[in-house]
N, C-alpha and C positions, 0 to 999 in steps of 0.2 A: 647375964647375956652381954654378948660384945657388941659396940655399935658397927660393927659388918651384919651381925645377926641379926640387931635390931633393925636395919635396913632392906633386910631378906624380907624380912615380916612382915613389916611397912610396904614393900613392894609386894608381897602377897594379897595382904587386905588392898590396896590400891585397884590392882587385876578384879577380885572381887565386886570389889566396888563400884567399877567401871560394868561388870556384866551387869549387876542389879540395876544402874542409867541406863543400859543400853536395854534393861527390860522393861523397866518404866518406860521409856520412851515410846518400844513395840506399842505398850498398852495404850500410850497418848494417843498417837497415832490411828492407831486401831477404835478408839473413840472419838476420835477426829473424823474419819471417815465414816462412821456410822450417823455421826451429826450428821454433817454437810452428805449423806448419802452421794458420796462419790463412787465407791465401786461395793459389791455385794460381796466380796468375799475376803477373807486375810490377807493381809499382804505380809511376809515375811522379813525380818532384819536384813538381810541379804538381797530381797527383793528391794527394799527401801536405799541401801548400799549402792547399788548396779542403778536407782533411777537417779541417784543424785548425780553421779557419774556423766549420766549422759544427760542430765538439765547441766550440768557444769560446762561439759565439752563434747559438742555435739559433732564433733569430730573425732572422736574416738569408736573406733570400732570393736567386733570381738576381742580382737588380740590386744590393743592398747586397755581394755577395762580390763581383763583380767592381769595385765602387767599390773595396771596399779593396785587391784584387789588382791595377786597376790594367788589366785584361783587357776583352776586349769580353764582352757577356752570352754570342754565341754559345758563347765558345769555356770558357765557366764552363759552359753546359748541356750541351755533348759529356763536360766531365772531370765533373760530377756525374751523367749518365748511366752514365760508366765506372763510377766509384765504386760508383752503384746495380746496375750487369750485376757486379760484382765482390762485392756482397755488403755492402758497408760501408756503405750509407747507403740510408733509404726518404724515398720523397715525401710527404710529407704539407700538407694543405688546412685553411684555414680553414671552417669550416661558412658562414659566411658571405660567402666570398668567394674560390669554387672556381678563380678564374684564376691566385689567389696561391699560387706553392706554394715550402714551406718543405722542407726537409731536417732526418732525426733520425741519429743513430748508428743503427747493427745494435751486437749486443753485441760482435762481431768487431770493425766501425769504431772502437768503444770500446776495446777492448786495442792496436788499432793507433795511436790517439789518445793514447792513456795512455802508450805507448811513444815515440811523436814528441815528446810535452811533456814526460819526462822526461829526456832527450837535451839537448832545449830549454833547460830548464833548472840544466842541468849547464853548459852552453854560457855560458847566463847568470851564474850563480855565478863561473865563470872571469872573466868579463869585470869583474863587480861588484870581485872581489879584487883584478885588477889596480888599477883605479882609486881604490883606496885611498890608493896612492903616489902621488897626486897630490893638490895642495890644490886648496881651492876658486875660485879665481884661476883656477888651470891646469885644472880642470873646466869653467867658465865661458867660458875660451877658446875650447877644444874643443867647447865646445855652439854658441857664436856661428861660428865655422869651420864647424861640421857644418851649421848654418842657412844660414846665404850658399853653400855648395857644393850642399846641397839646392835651394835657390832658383835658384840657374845654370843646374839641372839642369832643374829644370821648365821654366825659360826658353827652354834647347835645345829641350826636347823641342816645346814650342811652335811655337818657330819652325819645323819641322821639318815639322808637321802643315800 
């Protein structure tokens, strides 16, 4: 195997790897809320996505969250509708410009926010300590590596559309 291929690979299992966190996490989560009886029903990966969002910058509206998620608007106003049927999130307006509407925490959304960022950043810390064991040479690699595999990616998804 060549090491182009062995890094194909590498970056397959990686992908992998990152779904099976980001399943365990649902599952944390989803035990989390059933402790602390915060809300009675699932909350989905996406839903959890769309409320960190708006605990992050409560200035962001339909269109700025799905910019950064990446999503069509519709499918950010069905999981911010859930959110708001579920209890985690209210709509709120500008007085001067009733078409814009913005999203707040509920104090519920808030404990569920607080518990996803904390997770978050637990996650993060790990990641920060690994990369310690690397100089700043081998960081810079890995940042110009991560930029061209980003770029590729966009380019796919481009041509694609």
């Amino acid at each position: 195997m060549t090491m182009p291929e062995e890094i194909l690979d590498k970056l397959k299992l990686f992908i992998y790897q990152q779904d099976e966190i980001a399943k365990k996490k649902q599952q944390y989560i989803q035990k989390e809320i059933i402790e602390l009886a915060l809300i009675s029903e699932p909350i989905s990966l996406a839903e959890i996505h769309v409320l960190d969002y708006i605990g992050s910058d409560p200035n962001l509206n339909v269109i700025g969250i799905s910019k950064q998620m990446n999503m069509t608007r519709g499918a950010i106003s069905k999981i911010t509708a859930r959110l708001e049927r579920k209890g985690l999130v209210v709509k709120t307006q500008l007085p001067s410009n009733q078409k814009e509407v913005f999203f707040q925490l509920t104090p519920t959304g808030q404990k569920l926010w607080d518990l996803h960022r904390r997770d978050n950043q637990n996650k993060r810390n790990h990641f920060l300590n690994l990369f310690q064991g690397y100089s700043e040479a081998e960081l810079s690699g890995i940042i110009h590596f991560l930029d061209d595999i980003l770029r590729e990616g966009s380019r796919i998804l481009e041509a694609d559309t």
